[in-house]
C-alpha positions in Angstrom: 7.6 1.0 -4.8 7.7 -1.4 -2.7 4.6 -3.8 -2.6 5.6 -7.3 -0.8 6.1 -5.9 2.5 2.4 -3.6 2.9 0.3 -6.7 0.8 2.0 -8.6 3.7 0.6 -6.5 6.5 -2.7 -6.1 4.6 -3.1 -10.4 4.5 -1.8 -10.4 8.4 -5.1 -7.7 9.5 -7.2 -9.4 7.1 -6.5 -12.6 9.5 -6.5 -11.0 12.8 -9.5 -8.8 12.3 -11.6 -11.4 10.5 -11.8 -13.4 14.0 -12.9 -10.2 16.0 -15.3 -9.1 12.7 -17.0 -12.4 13.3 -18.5 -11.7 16.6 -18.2 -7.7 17.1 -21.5 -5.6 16.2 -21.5 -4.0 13.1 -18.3 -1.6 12.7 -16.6 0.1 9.7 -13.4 -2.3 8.9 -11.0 0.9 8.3 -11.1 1.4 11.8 -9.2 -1.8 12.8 -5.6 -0.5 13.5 -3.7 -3.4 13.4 -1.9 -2.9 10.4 -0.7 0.8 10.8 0.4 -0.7 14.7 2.8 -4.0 12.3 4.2 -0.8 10.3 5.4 0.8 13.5 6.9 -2.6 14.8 4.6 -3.7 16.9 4.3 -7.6 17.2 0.9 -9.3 16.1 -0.2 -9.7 19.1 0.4 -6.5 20.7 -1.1 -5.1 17.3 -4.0 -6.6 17.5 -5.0 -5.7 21.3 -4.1 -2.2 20.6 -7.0 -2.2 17.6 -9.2 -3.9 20.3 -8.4 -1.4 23.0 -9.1 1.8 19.9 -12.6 -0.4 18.8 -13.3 0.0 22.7 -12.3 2.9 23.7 -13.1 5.4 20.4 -15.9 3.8 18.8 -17.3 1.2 21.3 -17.5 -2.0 19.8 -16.3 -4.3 22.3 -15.9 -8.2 21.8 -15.3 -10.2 24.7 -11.9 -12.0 25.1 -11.9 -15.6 24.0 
């Protein structure tokens, strides 16, 4: 089983979402989509404003861009 390449991922949307968790209203963390979005190729950035569009769109927690 391979472990480096998903504890990778996990460290990468730990860093991206803790910047939007510190300003969004209360959310449940599971639903931050980055990671599954880096397993799929997408690049960080894209990643992340795809979870930010889902948080939005499906369960209304919007944070204003920086």
């Amino acid at each position: 089983m391979d472990v480096e390449g998903p504890a990778q991922l996990l460290h990468e949307t730990a860093e991206h979402h803790g910047s939007f968790d510190a300003v969004a209203p209360p959310h449940d963390w599971w639903d931050w989509y980055d990671m599954r979005a880096r397993e799929t190729g997408s690049p960080p950035d894209d990643a992340s404003a795809a979870a930010r569009r889902y948080m939005a769109e499906a369960k209304h927690v919007v944070v204003s861009p920086a």
